[in-house]
C-alpha positions as CSV (number, residue, x, y, z in Angstrom):
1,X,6.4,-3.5,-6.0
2,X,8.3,-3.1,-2.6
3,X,7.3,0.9,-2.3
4,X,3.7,-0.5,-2.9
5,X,4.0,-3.4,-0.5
6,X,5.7,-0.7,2.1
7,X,3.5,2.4,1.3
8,X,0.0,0.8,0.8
9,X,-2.3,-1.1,3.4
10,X,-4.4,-2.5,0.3
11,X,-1.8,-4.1,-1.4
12,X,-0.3,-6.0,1.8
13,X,-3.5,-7.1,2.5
14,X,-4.6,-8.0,-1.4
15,X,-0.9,-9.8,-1.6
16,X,-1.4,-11.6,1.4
17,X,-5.1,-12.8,0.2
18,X,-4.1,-13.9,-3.2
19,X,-0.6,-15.8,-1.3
20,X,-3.0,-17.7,0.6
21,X,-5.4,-18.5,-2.0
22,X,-2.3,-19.7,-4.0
23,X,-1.2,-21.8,-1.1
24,X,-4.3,-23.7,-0.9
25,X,-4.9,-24.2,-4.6
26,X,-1.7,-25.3,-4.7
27,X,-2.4,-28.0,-1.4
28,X,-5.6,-28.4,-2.7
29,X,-4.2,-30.1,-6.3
30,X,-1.5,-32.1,-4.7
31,X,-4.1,-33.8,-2.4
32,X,-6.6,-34.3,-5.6
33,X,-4.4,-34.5,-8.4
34,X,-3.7,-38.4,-8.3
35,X,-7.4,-38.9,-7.2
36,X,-8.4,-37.4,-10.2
37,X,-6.0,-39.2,-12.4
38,X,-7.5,-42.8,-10.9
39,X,-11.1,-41.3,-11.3
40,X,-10.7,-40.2,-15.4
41,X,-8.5,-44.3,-15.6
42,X,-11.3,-45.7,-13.8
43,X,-14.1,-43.5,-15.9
44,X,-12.0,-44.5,-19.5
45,X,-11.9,-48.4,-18.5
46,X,-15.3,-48.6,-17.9
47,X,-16.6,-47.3,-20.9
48,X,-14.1,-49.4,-23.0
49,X,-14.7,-52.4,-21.3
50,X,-18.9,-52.0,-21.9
51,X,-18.3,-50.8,-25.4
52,X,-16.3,-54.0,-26.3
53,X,-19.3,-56.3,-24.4
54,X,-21.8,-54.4,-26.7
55,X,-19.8,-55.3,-29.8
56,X,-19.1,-58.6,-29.2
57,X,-23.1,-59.9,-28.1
58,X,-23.9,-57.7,-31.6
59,X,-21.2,-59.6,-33.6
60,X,-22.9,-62.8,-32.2
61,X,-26.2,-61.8,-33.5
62,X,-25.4,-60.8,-37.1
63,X,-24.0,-62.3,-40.2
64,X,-20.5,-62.9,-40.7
65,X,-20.4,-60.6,-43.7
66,X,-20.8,-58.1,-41.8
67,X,-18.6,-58.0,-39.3
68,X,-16.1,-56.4,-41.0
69,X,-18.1,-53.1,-41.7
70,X,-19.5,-53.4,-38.5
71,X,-15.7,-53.4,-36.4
72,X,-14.9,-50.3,-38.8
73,X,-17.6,-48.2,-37.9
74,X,-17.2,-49.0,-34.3
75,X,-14.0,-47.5,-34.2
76,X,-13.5,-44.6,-32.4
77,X,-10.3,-41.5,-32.1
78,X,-9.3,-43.7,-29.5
79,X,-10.1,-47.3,-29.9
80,X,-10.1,-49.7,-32.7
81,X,-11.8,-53.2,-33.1
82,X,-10.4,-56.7,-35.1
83,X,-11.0,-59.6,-35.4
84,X,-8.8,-63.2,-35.0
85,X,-8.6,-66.7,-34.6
86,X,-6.5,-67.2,-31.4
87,X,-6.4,-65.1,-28.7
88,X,-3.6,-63.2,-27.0
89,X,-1.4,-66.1,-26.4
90,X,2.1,-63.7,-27.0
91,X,0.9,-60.8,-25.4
92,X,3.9,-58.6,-26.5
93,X,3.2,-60.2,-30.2
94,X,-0.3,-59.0,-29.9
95,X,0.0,-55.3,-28.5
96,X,2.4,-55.1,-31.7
97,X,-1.2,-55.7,-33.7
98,X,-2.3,-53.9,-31.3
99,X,-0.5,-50.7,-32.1
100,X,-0.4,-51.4,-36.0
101,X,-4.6,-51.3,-36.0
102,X,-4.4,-48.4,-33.7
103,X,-2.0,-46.6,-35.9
104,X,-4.9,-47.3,-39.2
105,X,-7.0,-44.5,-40.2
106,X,-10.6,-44.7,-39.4
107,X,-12.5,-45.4,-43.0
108,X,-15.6,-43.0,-44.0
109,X,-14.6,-39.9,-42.1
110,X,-15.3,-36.4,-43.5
111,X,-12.3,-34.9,-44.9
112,X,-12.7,-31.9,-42.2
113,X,-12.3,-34.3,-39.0
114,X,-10.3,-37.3,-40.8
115,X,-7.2,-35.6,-39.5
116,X,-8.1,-34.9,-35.9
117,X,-10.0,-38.3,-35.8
118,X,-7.0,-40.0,-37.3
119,X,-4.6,-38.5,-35.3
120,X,-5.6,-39.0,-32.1
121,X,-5.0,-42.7,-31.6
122,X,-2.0,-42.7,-33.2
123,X,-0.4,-40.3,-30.9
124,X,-1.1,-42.2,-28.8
125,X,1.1,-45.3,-30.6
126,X,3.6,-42.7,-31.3
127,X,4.7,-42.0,-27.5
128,X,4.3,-45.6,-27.1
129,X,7.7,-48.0,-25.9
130,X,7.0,-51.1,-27.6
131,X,9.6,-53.0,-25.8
132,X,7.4,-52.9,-22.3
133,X,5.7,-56.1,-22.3
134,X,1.9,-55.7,-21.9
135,X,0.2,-57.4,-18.5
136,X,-2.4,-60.2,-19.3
137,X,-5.3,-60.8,-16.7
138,X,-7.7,-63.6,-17.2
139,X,-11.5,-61.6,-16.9
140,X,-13.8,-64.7,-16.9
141,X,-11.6,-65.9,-14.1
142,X,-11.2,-63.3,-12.0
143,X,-15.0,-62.0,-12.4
144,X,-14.1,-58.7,-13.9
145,X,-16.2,-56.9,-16.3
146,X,-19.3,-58.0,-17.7
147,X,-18.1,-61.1,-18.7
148,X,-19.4,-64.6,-18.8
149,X,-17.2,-66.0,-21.5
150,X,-13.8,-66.2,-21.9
151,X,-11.9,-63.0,-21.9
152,X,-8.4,-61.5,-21.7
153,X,-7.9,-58.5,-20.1
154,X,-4.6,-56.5,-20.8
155,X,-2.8,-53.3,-19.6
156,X,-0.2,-51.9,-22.3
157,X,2.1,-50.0,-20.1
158,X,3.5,-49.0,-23.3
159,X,1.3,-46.6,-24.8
160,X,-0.1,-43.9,-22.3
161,X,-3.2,-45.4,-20.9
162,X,-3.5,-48.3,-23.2
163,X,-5.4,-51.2,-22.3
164,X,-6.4,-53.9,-24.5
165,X,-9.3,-56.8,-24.1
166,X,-9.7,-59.9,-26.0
167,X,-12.7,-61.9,-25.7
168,X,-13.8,-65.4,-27.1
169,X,-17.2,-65.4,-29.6
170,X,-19.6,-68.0,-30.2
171,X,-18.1,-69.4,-33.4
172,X,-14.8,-69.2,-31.6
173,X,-13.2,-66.5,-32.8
174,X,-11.9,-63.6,-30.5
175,X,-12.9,-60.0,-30.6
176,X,-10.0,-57.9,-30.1
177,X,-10.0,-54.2,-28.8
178,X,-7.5,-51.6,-28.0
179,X,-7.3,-48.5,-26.3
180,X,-4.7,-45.5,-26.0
181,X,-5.0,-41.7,-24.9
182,X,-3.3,-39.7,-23.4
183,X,-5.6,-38.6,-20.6
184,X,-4.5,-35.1,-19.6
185,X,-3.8,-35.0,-15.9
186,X,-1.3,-31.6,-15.5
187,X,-1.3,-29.6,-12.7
188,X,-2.1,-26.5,-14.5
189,X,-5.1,-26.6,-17.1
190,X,-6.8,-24.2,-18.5
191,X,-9.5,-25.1,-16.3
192,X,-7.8,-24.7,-12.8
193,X,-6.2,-21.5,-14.4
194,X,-9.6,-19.9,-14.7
195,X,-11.0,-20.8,-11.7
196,X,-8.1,-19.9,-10.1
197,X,-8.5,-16.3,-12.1
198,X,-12.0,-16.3,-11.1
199,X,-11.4,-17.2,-7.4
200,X,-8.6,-14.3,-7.3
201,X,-10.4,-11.8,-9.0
202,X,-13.3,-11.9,-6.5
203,X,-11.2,-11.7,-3.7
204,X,-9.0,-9.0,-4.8
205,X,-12.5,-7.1,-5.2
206,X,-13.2,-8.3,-1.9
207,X,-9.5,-7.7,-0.9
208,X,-9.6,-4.0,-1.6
209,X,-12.8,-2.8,-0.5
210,X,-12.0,-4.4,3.0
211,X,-8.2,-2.5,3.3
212,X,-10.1,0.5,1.8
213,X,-12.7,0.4,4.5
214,X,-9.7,-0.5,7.4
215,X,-7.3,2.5,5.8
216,X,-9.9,5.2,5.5
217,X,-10.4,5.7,8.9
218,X,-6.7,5.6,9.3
219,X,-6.1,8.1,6.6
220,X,-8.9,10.7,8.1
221,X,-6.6,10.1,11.2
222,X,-3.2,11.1,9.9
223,X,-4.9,13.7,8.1
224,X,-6.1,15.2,11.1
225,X,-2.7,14.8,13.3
226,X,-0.9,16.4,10.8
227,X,-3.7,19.3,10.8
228,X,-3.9,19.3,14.3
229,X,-0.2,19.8,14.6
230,X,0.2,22.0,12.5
231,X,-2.2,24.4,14.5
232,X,-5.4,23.9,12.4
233,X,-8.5,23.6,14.2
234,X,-9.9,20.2,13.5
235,X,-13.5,19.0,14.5
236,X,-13.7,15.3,16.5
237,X,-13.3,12.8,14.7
238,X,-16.3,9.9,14.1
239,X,-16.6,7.5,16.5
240,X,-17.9,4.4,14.7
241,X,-16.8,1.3,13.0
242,X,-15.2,-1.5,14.7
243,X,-13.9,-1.6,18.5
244,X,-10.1,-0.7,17.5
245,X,-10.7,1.7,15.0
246,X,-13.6,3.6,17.4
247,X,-11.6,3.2,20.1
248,X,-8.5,5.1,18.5
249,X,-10.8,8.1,17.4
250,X,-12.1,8.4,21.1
251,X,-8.4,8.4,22.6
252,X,-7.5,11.0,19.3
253,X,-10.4,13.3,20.1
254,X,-9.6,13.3,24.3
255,X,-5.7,14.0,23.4
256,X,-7.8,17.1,21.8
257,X,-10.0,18.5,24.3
258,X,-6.9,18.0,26.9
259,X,-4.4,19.6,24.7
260,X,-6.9,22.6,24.1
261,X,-8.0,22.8,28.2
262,X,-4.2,23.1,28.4
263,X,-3.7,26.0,25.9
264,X,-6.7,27.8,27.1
265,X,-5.7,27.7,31.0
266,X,-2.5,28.9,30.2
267,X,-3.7,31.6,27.9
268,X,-5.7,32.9,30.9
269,X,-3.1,32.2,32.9
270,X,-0.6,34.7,31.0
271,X,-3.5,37.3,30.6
272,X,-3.6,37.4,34.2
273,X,0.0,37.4,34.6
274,X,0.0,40.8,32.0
275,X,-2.8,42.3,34.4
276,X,-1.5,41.2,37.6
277,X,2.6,42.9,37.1
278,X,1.1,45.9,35.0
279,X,0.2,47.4,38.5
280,X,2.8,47.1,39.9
281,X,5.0,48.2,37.6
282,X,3.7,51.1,37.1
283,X,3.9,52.0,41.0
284,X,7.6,51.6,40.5
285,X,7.4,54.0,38.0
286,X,5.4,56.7,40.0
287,X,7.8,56.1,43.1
288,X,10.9,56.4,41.0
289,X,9.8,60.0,39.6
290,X,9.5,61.3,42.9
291,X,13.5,60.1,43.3
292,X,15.6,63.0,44.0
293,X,18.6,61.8,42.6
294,X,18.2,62.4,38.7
295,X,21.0,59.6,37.6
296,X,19.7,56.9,40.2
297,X,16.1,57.7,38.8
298,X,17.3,57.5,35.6
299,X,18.6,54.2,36.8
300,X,15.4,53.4,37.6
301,X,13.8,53.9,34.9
302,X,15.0,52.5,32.8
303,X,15.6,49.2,34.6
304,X,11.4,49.1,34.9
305,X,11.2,49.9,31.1
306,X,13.7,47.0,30.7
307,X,11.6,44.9,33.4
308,X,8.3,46.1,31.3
309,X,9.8,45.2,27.7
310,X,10.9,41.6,28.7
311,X,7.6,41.4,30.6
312,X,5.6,41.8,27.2
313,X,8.3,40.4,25.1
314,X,8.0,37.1,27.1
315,X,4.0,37.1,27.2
316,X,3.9,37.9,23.4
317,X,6.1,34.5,22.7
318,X,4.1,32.5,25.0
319,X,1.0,33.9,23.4
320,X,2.5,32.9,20.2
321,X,1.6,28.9,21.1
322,X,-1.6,29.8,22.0
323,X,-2.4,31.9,18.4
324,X,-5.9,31.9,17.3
325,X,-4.5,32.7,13.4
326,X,-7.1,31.4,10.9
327,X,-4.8,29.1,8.4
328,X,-5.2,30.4,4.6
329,X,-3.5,29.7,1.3
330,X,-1.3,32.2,0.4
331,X,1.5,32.9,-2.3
332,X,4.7,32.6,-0.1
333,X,6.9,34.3,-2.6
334,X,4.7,37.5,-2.7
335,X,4.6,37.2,1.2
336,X,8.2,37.3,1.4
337,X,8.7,39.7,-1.3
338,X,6.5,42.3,0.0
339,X,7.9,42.4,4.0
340,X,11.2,42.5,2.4
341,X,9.2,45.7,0.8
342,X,8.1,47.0,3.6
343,X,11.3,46.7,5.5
344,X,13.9,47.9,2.9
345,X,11.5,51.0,2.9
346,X,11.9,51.7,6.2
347,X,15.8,51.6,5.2
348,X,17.1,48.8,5.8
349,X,19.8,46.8,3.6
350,X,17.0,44.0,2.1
351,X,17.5,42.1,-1.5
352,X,14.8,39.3,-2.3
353,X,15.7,37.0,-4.9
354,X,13.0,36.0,-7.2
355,X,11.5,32.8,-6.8
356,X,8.8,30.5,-8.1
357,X,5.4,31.0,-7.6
358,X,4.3,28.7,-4.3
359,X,1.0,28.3,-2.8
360,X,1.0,27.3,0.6
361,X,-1.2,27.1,3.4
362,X,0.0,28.6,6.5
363,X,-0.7,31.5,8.9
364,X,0.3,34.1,7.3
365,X,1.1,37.4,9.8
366,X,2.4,34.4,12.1
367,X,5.0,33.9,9.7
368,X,5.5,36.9,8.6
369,X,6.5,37.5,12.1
370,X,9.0,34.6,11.9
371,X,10.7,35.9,8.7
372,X,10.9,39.4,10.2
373,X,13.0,38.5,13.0
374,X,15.0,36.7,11.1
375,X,15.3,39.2,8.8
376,X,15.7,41.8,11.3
377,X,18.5,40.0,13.4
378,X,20.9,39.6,9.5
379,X,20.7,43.4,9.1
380,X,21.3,44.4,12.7
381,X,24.5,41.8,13.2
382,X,25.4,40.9,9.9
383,X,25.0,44.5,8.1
384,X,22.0,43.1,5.3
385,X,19.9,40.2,4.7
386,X,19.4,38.2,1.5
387,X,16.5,36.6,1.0
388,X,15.1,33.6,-1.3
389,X,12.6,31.3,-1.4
390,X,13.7,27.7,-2.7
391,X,11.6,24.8,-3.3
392,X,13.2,21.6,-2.3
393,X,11.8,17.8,-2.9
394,X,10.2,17.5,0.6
395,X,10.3,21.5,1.8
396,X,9.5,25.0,1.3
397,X,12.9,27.1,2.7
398,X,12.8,30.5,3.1
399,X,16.6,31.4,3.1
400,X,18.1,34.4,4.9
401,X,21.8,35.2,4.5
402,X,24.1,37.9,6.0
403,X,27.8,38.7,6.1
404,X,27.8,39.0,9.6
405,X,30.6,37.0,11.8
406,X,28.3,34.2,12.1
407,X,27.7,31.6,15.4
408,X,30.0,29.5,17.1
409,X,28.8,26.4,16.3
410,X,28.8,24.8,20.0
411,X,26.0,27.9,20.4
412,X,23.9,27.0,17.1
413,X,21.4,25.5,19.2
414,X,21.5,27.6,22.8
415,X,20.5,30.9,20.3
416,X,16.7,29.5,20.7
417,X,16.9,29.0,24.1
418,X,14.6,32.0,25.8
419,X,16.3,35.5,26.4
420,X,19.3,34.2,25.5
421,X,21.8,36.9,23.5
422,X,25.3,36.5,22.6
423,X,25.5,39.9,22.6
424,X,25.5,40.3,26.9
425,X,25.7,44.0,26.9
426,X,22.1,43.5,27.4
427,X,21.6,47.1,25.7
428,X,18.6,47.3,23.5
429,X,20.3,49.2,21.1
430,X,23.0,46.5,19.9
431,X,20.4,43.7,20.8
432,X,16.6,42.5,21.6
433,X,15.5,40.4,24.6
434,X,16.5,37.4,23.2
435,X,13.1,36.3,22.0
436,X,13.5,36.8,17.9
437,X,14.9,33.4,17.5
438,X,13.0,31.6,20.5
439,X,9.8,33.3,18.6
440,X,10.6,32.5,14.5
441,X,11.1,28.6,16.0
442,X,8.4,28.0,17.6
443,X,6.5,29.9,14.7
444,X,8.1,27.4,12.3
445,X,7.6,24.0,14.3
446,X,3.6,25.2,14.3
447,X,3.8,24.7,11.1
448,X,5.5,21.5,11.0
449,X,8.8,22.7,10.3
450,X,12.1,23.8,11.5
451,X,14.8,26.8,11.8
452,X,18.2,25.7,10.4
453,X,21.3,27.5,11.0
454,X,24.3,27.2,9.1
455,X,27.8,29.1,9.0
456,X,29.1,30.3,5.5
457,X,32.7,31.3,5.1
458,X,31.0,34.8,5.3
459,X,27.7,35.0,7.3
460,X,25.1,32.8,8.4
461,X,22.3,31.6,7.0
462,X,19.2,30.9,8.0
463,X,16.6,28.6,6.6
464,X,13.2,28.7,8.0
465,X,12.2,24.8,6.2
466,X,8.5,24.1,6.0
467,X,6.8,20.8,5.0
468,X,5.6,20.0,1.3
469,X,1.8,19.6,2.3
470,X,-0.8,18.0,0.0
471,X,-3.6,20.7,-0.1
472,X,-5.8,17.9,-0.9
473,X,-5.3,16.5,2.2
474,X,-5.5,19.8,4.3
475,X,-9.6,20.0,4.7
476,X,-10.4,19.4,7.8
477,X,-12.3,15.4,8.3
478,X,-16.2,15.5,8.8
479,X,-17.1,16.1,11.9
480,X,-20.0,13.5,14.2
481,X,-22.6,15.1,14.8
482,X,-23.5,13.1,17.7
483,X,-20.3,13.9,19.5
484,X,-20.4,17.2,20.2
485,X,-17.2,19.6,21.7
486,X,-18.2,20.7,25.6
487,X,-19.5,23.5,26.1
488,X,-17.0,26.3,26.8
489,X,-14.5,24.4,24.8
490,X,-13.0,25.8,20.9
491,X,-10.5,24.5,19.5
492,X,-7.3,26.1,19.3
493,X,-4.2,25.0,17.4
494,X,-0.9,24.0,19.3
């Protein structure tokens, strides 16, 4: 439940809705709860009170012989009817009669309802204390009820909800009625528990298709982040919906165009840089073969093959940011397996081990070109490379390993610093430029990854680590049509 509550915008926001719709049921029922308890007490008296008027005017306008059949059938689950000669003088001796006639099956029931019918009233008298005195109030007296004769009103504290009435006939002897049930007045019915379903049903519904409509937007953003930065070209994003969500996509899509401006002026930038010291290199060159001194024009020349090499060598890895590589899924093992291939050919002391079979979308030759140096840089100072693919819970590594003497670990980072060799000889025989590394990493971090380096008690190894990537996720978001890129503008990963 915590991963969802941490991972998932929907279920905050459904959680939060069904807290607060819990919270104010839960307010709600304390304010009405004892309102509603005085309203069904109020509702239950009422109808007593009339029923036991009715009775008593009809008892004054029939026979005496039948009054007895006449209380009987009058009886209800809840109330029962008799007859006496005095009234409720002892009130606790008559709520004793009270509960022994309310404890008496009802006569002439069906057999199928005698026992719920029966039942009910005595419950009632079951749950009753019969040592809690009843309270007597004089009706005629005190004008209450529909009473113009003499009439005892009484309130069995006893039994839940009893009352009891008493009131004086014509001939005079005194109807007597009483009353018990347990009127149901819990905080949780089966009523409140379906509306309370109902209610949070409807606004889970409601709930979910609002964080849906909130987190789309904000997925089709990270989606295209993670493309972007990973060097994909990704259209603009929509512009629409409401002010913060719009307003996000319009900052997104400028971060864009800038970033691209940049990549494209610099890219011009270095072409013109290549153009501009190609000329005058190679007037160096013409000058120096007119030197007369064959070991200070060998000199020379070679210094201004040295000058031309890092020249090229540094425009290639600044080109390398600016790569217009079309993204593609490929089978990285195969990839790896067949440079390896292609290099152990040419001579050189390769082993691949086997691998699983991994589909991954990347730039391929880009990468290839990252592997290679690494590859390249085991053989020449750590006499052979071994190379693996291993699939890890969160990343791809591609694992080279040599049995060279390693790197001092207080240089494990300067080694992909530009042009920087621990070899200082600076000939290109024992040693490059200084780019190989420089150029593998920033191959790597355009595809969201890294270059570890780690000492063995033999070697080093090298772990070019790439991200797990959904390919789900890795199509580009629609693009608006309405917002269209500026003219003389592409995109171009970074």
């Amino acid at each position: 439940m915590m991963l969802l509550w941490r991972r998932s915008l929907a279920a905050r926001f459904l959680t939060l809705v069904l807290f607060a719709l819990a919270l104010s049921q839960a307010i709600t029922f304390l304010i009405s709860w004892d309102e509603r308890g005085q309203a069904l007490h109020s509702a239950a008296k009422g109808e007593f009170v009339s029923r036991t008027s009715s009775l008593a005017l009809l008892l004054e306008t029939t026979p005496s012989s039948l009054r007895p059949d006449i209380l009987d059938v009058s009886g209800t689950a809840y109330t029962r009817f008799w007859t006496s000669r005095d009234g409720p003088s002892d009130p606790l001796a008559w709520q004793k009669e009270a509960f022994a006639q309310l404890s008496k099956p009802l006569p002439g029931i069906a057999a199928k309802y005698a026992a719920a019918m029966n039942g009910q009233a005595s419950t009632g008298v079951d749950k009753a204390d019969p040592s809690v005195p009843p309270r007597m109030l004089d009706v005629s007296t005190h004008g209450v009820g529909p009473f113009t004769r003499q009439a005892k009103f009484l309130y069995m504290d006893a039994a839940p909800n009893g009352m009891g009435l008493s009131v004086r006939l014509d001939d005079g002897t005194w109807l007597n009625a009483a009353y018990a049930k347990a009127i149901p007045n819990a905080f949780w019915t089966s009523q409140s528990a379906m509306s309370l379903g109902l209610t949070a049903l409807i606004l889970s519904a409601i709930a979910i298709f609002g964080a849906q409509a909130i987190a789309r937007p904000l997925r089709r953003l990270a989606n295209a982040a993670e493309l972007f930065g990973r060097g994909e070209t990704v259209p603009r994003l929509p512009e629409s919906g409401p002010d913060d969500i719009r307003l996000t996509a319009e900052a997104f899509n400028r971060m864009q165009e800038r970033l691209q401006r940049f990549v494209e002026d610099r890219t011009r930038m270095l072409a013109a840089i290549s153009h501009d010291l190609r000329t005058p290199l190679t007037s160096l060159r013409l000058r120096a073969e007119f030197v007369q001194d064959h070991e200070l024009q060998e000199k020379m020349l070679k210094t201004i093959a040295e000058i031309q090499s890092m020249t090229e060598a540094a425009l290639a890895y600044a080109r390398e940011d600016a790569t217009a590589e079309e993204t593609r899924t490929v089978d990285l093992s195969a990839l790896v397996g067949s440079l390896c291939d292609d290099l152990a050919e040419l001579g050189q002391n390769i082993t691949v081990s086997e691998g699983p079979k991994v589909s991954y979308r990347c730039r391929p030759d880009s990468l290839r070109r990252a592997i290679r140096n690494l590859v390249e840089n085991a053989v020449r100072y750590g006499e052979r490379a071994n190379v693996s693919v291993v699939r890890r819970p969160d990343s791809l590594d591609i694992v080279v390993e040599d049995a060279g003497p390693g790197i001092p670990t207080a240089e494990m980072e300067q080694v992909f610093a530009p042009f920087f060799r621990l070899e200082q000889s600076r000939n290109r025989e024992t040693g490059g430029v200084g780019l190989g590394l420089s150029i593998a990493r920033a191959i790597a971090r355009h595809h969201g990854g890294d270059i570890v380096l780690e000492n063995r008690d033999r070697g080093l190894r090298a772990i070019i680590r790439l991200p797990l990537i959904d390919m789900a996720k890795q199509i580009a978001p629609t693009a608006a049509p309405e917002a269209p890129e500026p003219s003389g503008l592409r995109s171009l990963p970074v």
